[in-house]
C-alpha positions in Angstrom: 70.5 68.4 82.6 70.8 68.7 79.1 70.6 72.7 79.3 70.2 75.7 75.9 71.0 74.9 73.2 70.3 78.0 70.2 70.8 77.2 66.9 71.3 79.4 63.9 68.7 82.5 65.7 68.4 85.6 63.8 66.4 88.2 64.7 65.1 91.5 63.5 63.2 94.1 65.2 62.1 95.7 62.0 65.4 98.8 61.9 67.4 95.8 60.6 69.2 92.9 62.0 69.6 92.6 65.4 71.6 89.2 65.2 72.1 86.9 62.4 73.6 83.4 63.1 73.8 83.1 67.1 74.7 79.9 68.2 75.1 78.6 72.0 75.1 76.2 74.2 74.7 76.0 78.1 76.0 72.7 79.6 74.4 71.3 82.9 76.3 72.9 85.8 77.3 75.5 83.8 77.1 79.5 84.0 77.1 81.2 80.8 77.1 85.1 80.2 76.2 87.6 77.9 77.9 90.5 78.6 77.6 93.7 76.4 76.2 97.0 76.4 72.6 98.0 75.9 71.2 97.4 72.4 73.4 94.6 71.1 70.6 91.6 71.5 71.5 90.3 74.9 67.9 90.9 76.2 66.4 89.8 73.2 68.3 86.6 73.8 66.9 86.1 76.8 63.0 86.9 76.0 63.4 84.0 72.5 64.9 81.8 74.9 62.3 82.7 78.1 59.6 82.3 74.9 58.4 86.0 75.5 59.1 86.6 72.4 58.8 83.9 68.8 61.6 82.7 67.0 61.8 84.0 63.3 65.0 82.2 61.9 66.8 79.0 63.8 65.7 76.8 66.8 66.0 76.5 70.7 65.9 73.5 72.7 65.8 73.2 76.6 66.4 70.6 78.2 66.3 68.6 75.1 63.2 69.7 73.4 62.7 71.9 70.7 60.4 74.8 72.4 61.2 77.6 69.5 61.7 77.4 65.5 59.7 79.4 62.8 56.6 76.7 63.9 56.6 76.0 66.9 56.4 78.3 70.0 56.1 76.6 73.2 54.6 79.2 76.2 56.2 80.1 78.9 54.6 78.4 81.8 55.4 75.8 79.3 59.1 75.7 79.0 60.1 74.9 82.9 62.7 77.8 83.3 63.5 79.4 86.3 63.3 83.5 86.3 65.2 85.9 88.4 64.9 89.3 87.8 66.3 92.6 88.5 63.7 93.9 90.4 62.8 90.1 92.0 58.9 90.4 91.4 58.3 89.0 94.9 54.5 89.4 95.7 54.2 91.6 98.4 50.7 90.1 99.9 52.6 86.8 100.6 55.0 85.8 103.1 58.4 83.9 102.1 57.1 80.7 102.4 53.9 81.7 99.9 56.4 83.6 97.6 59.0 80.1 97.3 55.5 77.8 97.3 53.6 80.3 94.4 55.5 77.5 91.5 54.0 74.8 93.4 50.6 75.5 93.4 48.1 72.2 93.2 50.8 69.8 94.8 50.1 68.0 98.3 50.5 70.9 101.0 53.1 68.5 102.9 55.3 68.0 100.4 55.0 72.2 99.5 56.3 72.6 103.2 59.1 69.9 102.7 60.7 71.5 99.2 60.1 75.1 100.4 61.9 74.5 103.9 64.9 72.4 102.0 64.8 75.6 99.5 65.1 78.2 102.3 68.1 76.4 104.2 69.5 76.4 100.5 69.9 80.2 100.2 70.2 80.1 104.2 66.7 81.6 104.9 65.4 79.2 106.9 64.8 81.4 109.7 62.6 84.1 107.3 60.0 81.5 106.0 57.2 83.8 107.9 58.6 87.3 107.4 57.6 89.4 104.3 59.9 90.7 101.5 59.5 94.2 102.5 61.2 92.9 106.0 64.1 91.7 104.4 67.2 93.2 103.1 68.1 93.5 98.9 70.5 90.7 98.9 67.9 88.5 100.8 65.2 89.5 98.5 67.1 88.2 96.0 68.2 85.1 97.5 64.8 84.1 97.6 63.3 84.6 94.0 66.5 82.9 93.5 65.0 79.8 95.4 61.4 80.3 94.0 62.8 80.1 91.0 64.6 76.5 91.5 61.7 75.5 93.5 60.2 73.7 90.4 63.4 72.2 89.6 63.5 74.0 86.4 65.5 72.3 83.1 66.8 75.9 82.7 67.8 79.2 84.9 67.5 82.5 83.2 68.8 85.6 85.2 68.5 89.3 84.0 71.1 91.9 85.6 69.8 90.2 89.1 72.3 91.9 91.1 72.0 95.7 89.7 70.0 96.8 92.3 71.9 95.8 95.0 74.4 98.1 96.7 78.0 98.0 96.3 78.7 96.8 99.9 76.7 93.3 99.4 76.9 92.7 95.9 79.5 90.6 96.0 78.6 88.5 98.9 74.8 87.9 97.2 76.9 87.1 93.9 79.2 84.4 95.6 75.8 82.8 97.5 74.1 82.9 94.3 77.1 80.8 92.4 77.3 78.4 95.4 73.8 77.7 95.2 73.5 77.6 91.6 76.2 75.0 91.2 74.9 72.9 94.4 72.0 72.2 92.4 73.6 72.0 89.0 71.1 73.6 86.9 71.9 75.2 83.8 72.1 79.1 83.8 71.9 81.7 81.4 73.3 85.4 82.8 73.1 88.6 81.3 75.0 91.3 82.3 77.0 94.8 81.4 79.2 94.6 84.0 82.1 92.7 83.2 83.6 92.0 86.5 80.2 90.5 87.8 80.6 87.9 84.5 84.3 87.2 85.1 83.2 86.4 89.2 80.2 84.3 88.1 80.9 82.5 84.6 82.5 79.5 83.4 82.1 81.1 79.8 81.4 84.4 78.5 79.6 85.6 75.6 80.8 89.0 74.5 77.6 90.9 72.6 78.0 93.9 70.2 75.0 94.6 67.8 75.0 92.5 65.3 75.9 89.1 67.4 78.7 87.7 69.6 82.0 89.1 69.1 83.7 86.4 71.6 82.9 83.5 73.4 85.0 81.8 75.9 86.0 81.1 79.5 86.7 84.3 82.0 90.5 83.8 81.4 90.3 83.5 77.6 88.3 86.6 77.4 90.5 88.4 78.8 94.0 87.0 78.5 93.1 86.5 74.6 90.9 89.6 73.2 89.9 89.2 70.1 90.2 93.1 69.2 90.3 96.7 70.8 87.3 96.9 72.2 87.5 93.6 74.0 90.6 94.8 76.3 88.5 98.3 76.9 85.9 96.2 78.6 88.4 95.6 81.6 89.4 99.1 82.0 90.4 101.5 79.4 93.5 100.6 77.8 96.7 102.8 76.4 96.3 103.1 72.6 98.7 103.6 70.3 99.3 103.7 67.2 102.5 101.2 65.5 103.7 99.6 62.3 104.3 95.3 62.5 107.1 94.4 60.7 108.4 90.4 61.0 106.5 89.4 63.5 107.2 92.7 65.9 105.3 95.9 66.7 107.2 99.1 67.4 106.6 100.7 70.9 108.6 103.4 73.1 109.4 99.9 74.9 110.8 97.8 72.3 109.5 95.6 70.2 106.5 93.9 71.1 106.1 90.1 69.2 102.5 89.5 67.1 101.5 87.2 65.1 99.9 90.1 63.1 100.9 91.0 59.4 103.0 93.4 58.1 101.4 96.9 58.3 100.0 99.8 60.2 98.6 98.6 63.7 97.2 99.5 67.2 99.0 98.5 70.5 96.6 98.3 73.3 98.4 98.0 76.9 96.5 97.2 80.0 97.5 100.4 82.7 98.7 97.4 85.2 101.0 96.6 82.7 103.8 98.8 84.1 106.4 98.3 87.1 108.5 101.1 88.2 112.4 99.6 87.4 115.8 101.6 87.1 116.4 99.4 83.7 112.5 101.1 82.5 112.0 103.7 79.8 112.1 107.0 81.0 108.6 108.7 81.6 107.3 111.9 82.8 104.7 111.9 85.4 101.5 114.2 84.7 99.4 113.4 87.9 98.6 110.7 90.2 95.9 109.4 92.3 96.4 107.3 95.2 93.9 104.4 95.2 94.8 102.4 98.5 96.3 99.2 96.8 97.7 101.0 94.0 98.6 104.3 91.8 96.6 105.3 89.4 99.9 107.4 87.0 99.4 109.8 84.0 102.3 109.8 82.0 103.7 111.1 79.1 106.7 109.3 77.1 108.8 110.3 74.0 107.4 108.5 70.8 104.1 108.3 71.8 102.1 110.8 71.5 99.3 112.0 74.8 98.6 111.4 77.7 98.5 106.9 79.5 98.2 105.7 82.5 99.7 103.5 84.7 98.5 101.4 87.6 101.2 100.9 89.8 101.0 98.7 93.2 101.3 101.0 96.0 104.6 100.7 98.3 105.5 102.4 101.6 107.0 105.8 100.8 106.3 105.2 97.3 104.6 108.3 95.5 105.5 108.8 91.7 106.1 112.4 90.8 108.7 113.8 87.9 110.3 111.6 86.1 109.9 107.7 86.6 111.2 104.7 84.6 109.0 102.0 83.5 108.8 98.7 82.6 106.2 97.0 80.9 105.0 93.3 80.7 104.3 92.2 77.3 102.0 89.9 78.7 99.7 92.7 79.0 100.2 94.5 75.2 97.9 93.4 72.2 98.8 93.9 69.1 95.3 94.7 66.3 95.6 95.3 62.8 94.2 98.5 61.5 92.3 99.1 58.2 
C-alpha cells in the first residue's frame, strides 16, 4: 500500500492560519502520529485527510490518488479509509457480526460470514460474533471497530484518540493488540494523540503539532533523544530549567560544563529529572522533599548556582531514602542545551 501522502496543506479557519506548508507521508506498514495539544491542527489534519472537511491550499493522495486539492474533493464513502474513533460509534441495534459486516453491505452473504469470522479471530473475538457491544468490555469494543474498520481492506487507517476512553488498567494491553493487528495487516495508519507515551508505544514516526504546523518529525527515539527545543523535552515530563551562557562549544551548569554545538551567548539548559544518580564524586545538593514512587524517588533539590527548586528521579534502592544533603551526578546524555533570544 502506497499510503498519505499531504502536500504543501494550509489551512485557515477564518482567526488566521492554522497551518501553512504541512507536508507528510505514511508508508505502508507504517504508524504515524500527531501528537500535540488541543488547537494546533492535529484534528483538522485528520478531517482534510478523512475528506470531512475541503482542501484550500496543497493536495492529498491515498493510496495513490489525488482525493483533495483546491478542485477536487473526493467524498468520504469515496476515499476507502478505515475510521476508529474515540467513542467507537458501534451501532447498538446490531450484534458484532452486523457491526464488522455494516462495510460490506451488497456483497454475497457467504463471503460477509468468511471476512467477518477471519476479522474476529484477528482482534481475538471470535467467540463474541453474537453478543452485543453493550455486553462487551471498552477495550473489546474497541477491538472491534478496529476490525470493522479493516473489514473493507481500506488503502488508509485513520484513528482519533481511540484509546482515551479506556481505563488506565487496559489501556495498554488494547494499545499493544491494536499495533499487532495493525502491522499484521500492513495497512497504513494515521494516529492522533496528546498523550505522548501512547505515540512513543505505538509509532514508527512522530509528528510533533504546535499551532501553526509541525515543530518535529521523526522516529520515537529521535524525538526524544534529539528535541528540537524546550518545549519538546517538556512533553516527556517536566524538565529542570536553567538559565546559562555557551562559550566554545560549552554551557555553564552547577555540574560542569556541559558540550553544545550552540553559539556563543545566553542559553537554557533543560535536564531530564532521571538524569541524576546519587554518587560520593556528585555535586553537593540539599534535599527539599521526596516522594517515594515504588521504582523510584521522585527528589526536590536545591543546589548552589542555580537558582529554585528541581527535581530528581532517582531509582529506588533498599534502605535508600534521600533526606539532607545528597550528592549528585548527572548524565549529560540527558542535558540540552537551547539558545535564548
Amino acid at each position: 500500500m502506497s499510503g498519505l501522502e499531504i502536500k504543501n496543506l494550509a489551512h485557515d479557519y477564518g482567526a488566521g492560519t492554522l497551518f501553512d506548508g504541512f507536508n507528510l507521508t505514511v508508508g505502508a506498514g507504517e504508524v504515524v502520529s500527531l501528537l500535540g495539544p488541543s488547537g494546533c491542527g492535529k484534528s483538522t489534519i485528520l478531517r482534510l485527510v478523512s475528506g470531512l472537511e475541503a482542501v484550500q491550499q496543497g493536495n492529498i493522495s491515498i493510496g495513490g490518488v489525488l482525493v483533495g486539492d483546491q478542485t477536487t474533493h473526493i467524498l468520504p464513502e469515496k476515499r476507502h479509509i478505515g475510521l476508529v474513533l474515540q467513542d467507537f460509534a458501534l451501532f447498538p441495534h446490531l450484534n458484532i457480526s452486523e457491526n464488522v459486516a455494516f462495510g460490506l453491505r451488497g456483497q454475497d452473504k457467504a463471503s460477509v460470514k468468511k471476512r467477518v469470522g477471519e476479522l474476529l479471530a484477528l482482534v481475538g473475538l471470535g467467540w463474541a460474533a453474537d453478543k452485543y457491544p453493550h455486553m462487551l468490555s471498552g477495550g473489546e469494543q474497541q477491538r472491534i471497530a478496529l476490525a470493522r474498520a479493516l473489514a473493507v481492506d481500506p488503502a488508509l487507517m485513520l484513528m482519533d484518540e481511540p484509546f482515551s476512553g479506556l481505563d488506565t488498567q487496559h489501556r495498554n494491553a488494547v494499545r499493544d493488540e491494536t499495533l499487532r493487528v495493525l502491522k499484521e495487516t500492513g495497512v497504513p495508519t494515521l494516529l492522533v494523540t496528546h498523550d505522548p507515551e501512547e505515540a512513543m508505544r505505538l509509532s514508527d514516526r512522530i509528528a510533533l503539532m504546535r499551532r501553526g504546523g509541525m515543530v518535529q518529525l521523526g522516529t520515537p527515539s529521535e524525538i526524544y533523544e534529539q528535541p528540537v527545543d524546550a518545549d519538546v523535552v517538556a512533553l516527556f515530563g517536566d524538565p529542570n530549567r536553567l538559565d546559562t551562557f555557551v562559550q566554545n562549544g560549552e554551557a555553564a551548569s552547577p555540574w560542569g560544563p556541559i558540550a553544545t554545538s550552540q553559539p556563543d551567548g545566553v542559553a537554557e539548559v533543560c535536564i531530564r529529572p532521571d538524569a541524576f544518580r546519587l554518587s560520593d564524586d556528585g555535586v553537593e545538593v540539599k534535599v527539599k522533599s521526596q516522594r517515594y514512587l515504588g521504582a523510584d524517588w521522585l527528589v526536590s533539590f536545591s543546589i548552589s548556582g542555580a537558582e529554585g527548586v528541581h527535581h530528581a528521579r532517582l531509582a529506588a534502592q533498599p534502605g535508600l531514602q534521600p533526606s539532607g544533603m545528597q550528592r549528585l551526578v548527572l548524565d549529560a546524555r540527558k542535558a540540552y542545551v537551547f539558545g535564548k533570544a
